[in-house]
N, C-alpha and C positions, 0 to 999 in steps of 0.2 A: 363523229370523226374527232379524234385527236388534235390541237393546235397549240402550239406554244408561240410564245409573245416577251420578244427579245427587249431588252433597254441598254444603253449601256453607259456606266456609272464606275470610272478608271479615277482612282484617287481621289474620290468621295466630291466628284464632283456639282460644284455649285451647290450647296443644301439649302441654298433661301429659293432658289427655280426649284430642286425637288420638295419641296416641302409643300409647294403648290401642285405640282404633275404629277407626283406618283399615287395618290391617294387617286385620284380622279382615274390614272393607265391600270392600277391594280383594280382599280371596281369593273372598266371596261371587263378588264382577262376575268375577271369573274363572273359578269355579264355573260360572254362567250363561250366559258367553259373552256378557257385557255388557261395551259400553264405559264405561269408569269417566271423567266429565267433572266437573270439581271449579269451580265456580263461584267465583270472586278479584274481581271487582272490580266496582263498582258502577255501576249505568245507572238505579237508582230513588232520588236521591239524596236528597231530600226528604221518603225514607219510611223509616218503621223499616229497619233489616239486615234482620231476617228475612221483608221484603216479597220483596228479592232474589232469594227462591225465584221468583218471577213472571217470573225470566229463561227459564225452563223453555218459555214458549211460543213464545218466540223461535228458542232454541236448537234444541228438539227440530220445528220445522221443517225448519230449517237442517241439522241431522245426517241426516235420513229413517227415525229408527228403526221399527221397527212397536209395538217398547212402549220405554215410562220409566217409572224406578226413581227416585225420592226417597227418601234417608235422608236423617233427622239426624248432623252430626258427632259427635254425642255418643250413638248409639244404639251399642249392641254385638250383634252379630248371631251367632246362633250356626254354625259351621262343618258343621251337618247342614241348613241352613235350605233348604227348597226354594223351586225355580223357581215360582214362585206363578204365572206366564205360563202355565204350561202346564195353568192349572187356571180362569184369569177369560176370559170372554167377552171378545171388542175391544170392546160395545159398555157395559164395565160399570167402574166405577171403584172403587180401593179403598182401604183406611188399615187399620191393623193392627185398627183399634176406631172408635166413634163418640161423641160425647156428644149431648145433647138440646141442639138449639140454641137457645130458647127462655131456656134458662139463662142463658145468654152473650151472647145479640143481641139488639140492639132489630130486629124486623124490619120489610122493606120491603116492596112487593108480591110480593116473588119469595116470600119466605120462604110469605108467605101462601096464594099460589095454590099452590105446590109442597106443602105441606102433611104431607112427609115429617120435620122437625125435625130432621134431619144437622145435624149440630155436627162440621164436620171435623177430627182431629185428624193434624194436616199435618206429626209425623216421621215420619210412612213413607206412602209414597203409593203407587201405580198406576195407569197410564193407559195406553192404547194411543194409537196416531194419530187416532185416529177421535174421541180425547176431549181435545182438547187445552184447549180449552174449561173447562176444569179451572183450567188456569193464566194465563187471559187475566188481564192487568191490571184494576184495578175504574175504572171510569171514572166516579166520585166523587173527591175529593180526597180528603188523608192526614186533615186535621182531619175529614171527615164520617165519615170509617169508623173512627176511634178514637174518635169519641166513641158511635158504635152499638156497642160495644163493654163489655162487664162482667162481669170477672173475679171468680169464687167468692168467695164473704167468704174460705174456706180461702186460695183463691191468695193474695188482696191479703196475708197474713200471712206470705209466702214472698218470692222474687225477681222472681216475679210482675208483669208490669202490663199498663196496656190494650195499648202497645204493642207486648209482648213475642208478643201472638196476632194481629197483625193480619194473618200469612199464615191462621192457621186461619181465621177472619173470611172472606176473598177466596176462599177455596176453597171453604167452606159457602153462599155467596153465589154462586157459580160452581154448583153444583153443583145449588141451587135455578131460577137465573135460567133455567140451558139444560137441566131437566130430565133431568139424568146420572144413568143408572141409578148405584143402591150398591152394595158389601159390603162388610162386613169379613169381614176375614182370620181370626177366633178364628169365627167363624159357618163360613167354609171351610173350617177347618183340622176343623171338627168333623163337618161332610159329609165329611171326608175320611175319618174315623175316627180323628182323634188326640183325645187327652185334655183335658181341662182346660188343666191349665199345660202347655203343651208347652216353654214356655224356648228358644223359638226365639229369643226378642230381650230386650233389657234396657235400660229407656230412664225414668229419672225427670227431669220440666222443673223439680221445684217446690224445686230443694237448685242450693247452689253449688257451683262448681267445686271446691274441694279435696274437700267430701263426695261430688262425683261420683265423682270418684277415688278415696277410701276407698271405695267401696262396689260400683264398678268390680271392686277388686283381690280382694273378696270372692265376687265374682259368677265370675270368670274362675280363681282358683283353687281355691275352694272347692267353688264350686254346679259349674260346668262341667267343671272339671280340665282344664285348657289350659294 
């Protein structure tokens, strides 16, 4: 089966985090036999960057994969990380983890009738064809979905802001409206038989670029030995 493996990289973003991540995400998609598609230039211009990821529903018609792969540029992946395809359902969607959406959203009707509280956390995602629905656009404007929007007392203390989540927002909101079955990935990875931390990935949104990097260079030669 076919899979492509989204990133996205809007005004050459950060190159001392990509210099580290994309070597290690392009060997994954190689690993998998994924095509690696790097998302550049903007078509949601009115809305955060990181709405951007919403080209995903676009694209991944247009290419025919039967699954897609979202990282973050800034996620480090480790070099044993499995094909997680060959373990989720097509009819099931995924993220590395979840939060309680309740926390973070004012909710609409979806959130309500759905009733599940998926709070998506949208660096690493999984979809098949059958779920694209995932990435559809929100068809509310930028001002109505940032302001249903509210980041942890903790974030607001960080780099944090409403705008910095309004893909995780569109997703959890996706995800409620059309009824997308969930997992995560630490819940499969433990039907699998792997442990606690398995250190498959290494991904903090709440520190700035240069401590990404200090703590990057920690992860990759100390904890991994890479």
């Amino acid at each position: 089966m076919r899979t492509a493996l989204y990133t996205l990289n809007i005004d050459d973003y950060a190159p001392e985090i990509r210099a580290l991540t994309m070597p290690l995400i392009k060997a994954y998609a190689k690993k998998i036999g994924a095509e690696h598609i790097e998302i550049t230039e903007r078509r949601f211009p009115g809305w955060p960057v990181t709405y951007e990821k919403m080209q995903i529903h676009r694209l991944a018609q247009e290419n025919g994969a039967e699954w897609h792969i979202y990282i973050d540029s800034d996620a480090l992946v480790h070099p044993e990380t499995p094909d997680w395809t060959c373990y989720l359902p097509r009819d099931t969607v995924a993220h590395n983890g979840s939060d309680f959406a309740g926390v973070r959203w004012r909710y609409d009707p979806y959130f309500l009738r759905d009733g599940r509280n998926i709070g998506s956390c949208n660096w690493l995602t999984i979809a098949s064809s059958w779920c694209l629905d995932l990435w559809r656009p929100l068809d509310i404007s930028p001002e109505q979905a940032i302001d249903a929007i509210h980041p942890t007392v903790q974030e607001l203390k960080t780099v944090i802001t409403r705008e910095h989540l309004i893909d995780d927002y569109a997703l959890s909101s996706n995800i409620a409206r059309f009824g997308l079955k969930f997992m995560a990935l630490m819940a499969l990875e433990k039907r699998l038989g792997f442990g606690d931390d398995t250190g498959f990935y290494w991904h903090a949104y709440v520190i700035d670029a240069a401590e990404k990097v200090k703590q990057m260079k920690v992860v990759l030669e100390e904890k991994w030995k890479l």
